[in-house]
N, C-alpha and C positions, 0 to 999 in steps of 0.2 A: 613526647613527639606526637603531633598532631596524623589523625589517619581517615584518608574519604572513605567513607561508609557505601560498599559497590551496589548495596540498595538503594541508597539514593542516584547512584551514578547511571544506575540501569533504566531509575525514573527518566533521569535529564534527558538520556536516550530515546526511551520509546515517546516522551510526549513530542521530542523534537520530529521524530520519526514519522509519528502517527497523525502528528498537527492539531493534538486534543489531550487533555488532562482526561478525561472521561475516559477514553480508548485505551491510552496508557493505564490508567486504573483498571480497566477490565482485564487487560492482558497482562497483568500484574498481580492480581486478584486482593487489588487494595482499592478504597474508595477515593472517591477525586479528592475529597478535603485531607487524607492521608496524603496524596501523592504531593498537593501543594505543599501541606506541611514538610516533608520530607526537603521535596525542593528549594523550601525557604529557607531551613537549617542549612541546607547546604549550600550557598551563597552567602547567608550570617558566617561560616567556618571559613569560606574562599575570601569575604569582602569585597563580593565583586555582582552584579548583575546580569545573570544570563540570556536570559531571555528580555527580547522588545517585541511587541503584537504590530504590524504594519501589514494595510490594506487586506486586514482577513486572517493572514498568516503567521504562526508563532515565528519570529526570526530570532535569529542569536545576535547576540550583541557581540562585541571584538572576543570577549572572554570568554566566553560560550563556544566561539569558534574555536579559538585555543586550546577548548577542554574536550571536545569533542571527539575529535581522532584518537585524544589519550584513553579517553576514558571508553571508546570502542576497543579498543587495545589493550586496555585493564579486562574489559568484561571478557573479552575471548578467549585471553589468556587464563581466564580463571575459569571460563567454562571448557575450555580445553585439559588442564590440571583435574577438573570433577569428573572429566568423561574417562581420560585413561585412568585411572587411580581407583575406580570406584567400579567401573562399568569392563565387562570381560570383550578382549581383542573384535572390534565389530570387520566384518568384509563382504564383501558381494558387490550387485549390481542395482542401483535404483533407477528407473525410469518417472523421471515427474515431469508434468503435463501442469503448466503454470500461464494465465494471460499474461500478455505481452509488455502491459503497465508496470503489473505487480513483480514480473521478471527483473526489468529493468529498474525501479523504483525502490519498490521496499523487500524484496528478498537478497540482493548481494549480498549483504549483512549476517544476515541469517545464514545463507549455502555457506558463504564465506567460513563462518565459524564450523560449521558442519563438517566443512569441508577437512577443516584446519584439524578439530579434534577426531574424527575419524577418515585420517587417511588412507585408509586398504578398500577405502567404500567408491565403486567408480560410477560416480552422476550423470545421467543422460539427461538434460533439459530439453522437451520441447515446447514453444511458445505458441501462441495463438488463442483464437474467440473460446470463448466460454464454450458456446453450441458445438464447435468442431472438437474441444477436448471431452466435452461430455457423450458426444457419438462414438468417438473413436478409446473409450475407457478401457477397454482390454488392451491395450497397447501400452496404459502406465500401470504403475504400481502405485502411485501417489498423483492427486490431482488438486491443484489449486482452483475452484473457476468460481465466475461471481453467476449470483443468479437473485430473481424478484421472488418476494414472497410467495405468488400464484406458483408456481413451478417449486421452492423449496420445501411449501406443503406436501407435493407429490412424492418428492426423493426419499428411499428407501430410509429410516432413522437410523440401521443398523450398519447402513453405507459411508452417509453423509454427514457431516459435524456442521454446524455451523459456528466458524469462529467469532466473529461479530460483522455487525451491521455496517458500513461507508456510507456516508454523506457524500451523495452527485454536485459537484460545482460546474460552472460557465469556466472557461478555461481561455486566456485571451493572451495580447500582450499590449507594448504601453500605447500602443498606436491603435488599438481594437476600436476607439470608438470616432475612428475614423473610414470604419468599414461601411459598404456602400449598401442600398437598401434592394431587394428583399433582403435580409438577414443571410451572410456566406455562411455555410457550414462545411470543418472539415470534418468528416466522419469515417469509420471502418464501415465494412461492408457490410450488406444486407442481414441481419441474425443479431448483431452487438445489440446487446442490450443500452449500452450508454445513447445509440443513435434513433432507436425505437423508443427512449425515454425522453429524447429532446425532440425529437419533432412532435410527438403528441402532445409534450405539455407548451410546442408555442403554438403546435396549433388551437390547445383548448385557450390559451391566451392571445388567438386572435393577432400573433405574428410571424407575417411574411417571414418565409426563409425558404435557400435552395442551398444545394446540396453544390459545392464546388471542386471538393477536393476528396477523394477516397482511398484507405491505403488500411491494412490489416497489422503493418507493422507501428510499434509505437512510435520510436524513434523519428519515424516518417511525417504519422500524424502531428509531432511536436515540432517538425522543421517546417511546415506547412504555416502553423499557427507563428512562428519567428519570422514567416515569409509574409505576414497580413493576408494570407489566401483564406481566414475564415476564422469563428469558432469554434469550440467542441468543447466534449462535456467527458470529467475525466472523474476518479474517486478521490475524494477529498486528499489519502494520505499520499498520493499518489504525484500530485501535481509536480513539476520542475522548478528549482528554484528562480530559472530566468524566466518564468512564464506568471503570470498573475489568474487570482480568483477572480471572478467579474460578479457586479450584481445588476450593472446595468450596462446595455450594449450603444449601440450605435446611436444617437442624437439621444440621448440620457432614456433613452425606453428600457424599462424595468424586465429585465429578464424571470421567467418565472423558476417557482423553485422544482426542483427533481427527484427530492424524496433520496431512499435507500435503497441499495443493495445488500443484500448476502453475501458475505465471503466465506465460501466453502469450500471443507478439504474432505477428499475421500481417500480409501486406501481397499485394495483388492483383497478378499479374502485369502490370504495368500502365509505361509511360514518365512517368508523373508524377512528375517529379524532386521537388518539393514533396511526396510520400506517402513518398516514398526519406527523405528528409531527415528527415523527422518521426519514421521510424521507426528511422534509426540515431539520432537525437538523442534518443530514448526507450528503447531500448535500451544506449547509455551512460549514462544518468541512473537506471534502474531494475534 
């Protein structure tokens, strides 16, 4: 009897997740040409194709969708079985201080399971800017926030982690390059880093743009961008699936590029085995 191999399965996962062979490889601590390879055996065993690349984006093909939910459902189930089995009764209180993208986007998954394999542990999430979780850090015990190299130089080593780097993309939808000139921007509020990294680099590339829409929540800024009220500039693994990567905006004008972010996690010096726990189980996932 034939049986999927949950390293590869965890592969198809994170590259789907992450929108890179490279990311998935780091957060896997396999190289990319492993991770393909892996991925390839595993579609030779299915007979099926999972993955199709369109306009930027890894998509799933029918069968990739199909395998998807199962195969989130295999991995949870197994990393639920290793957490109790292996690991002594965890409980308390974690406080995590996560932005609002990576909230909504790429951690349900993660808390999800978290959640799943230790249930005595009760999670307080709060969402928002980078700047505001990073002010107010005595307030979490766990903090997800993104930050630029100039600034993650500064951050204490024995605080901060850096999990890996994000690619900034234009964020649009199918009607974006029908948007009107100067350049609409929806953006969050004054501090984001994503808003301070897109108006510099069009104004070093010498293109109009104003500011139309402003909102701190993500959700928001993504019903903004489905409204044609503008674009905005999101982390790569982050984006929505009804929304598109852009490389060029409005009358085919070339959008310039945005570089990276840091994604960092901190945790308080603190004996809470439950904030321990969350934060190496977010940092192997991420």
């Amino acid at each position: 009897m034939q049986q999927l191999p949950l390293d590869a399965l965890r592969a198809f996962v994170s590259v789907y997740e992450l929108q890179s062979f490279t990311a998935a490889g780091q957060q896997l601590g396999r190289s990319q040409p492993a991770i393909s390879l892996q991925l390839q055996r595993l579609e030779e065993q299915l007979g099926v194709s999972l993955y199709a690349r369109s306009g930027g984006r890894i998509q799933l093909t029918t069968a990739g969708t199909e395998l998807l939910d199962t195969a989130r459902a295999m991995l949870s189930l197994n990393d639920q079985i290793i957490a109790r089995l292996t690991e002594p009764t965890l409980s308390g209180r974690v406080r995590l201080g996560i932005t609002s993208e990576f909230a909504s986007k790429l951690l349900p998954q993660v808390l999800g399971q978290f959640a799943q394999s230790y249930p005595n542990v009760a999670l307080e999430v709060t969402s928002g800017l980078s700047k505001q979780l990073i002010q107010q850090a005595d307030a979490f015990d766990v903090i997800i926030a993104l930050t630029e190299a100039a600034n993650a130089a500064r951050m204490p080593a024995e605080q901060w982690l850096e999990l890996r780097q994000e690619p900034l993309v234009w964020v649009g939808n199918q009607e974006s390059y029908l948007l009107p000139e100067p350049l609409p921007l929806v953006v969050a509020p004054d501090g984001c880093i994503y808003r301070r990294r897109a108006l510099r680099a069009l104004r070093d590339a010498g293109i109009a743009s104003r500011i139309t829409y402003t909102n701190s929540d993500f959700s928001g800024l993504t019903a903004a961008i489905e409204s044609s009220l503008g674009l905005t500039v999101l982390a790569q693994s982050t984006v929505p699936n009804h929304l598109e990567r852009l490389q060029r905006g409005p009358n085919n004008v070339s959008l310039p590029e945005l570089g990276e972010v840091g994604v960092m996690l901190a945790m308080r010096a603190t004996d809470n085995s439950a904030a321990q726990q969350l934060a190496q189980f977010i940092q192997e996932r991420i």
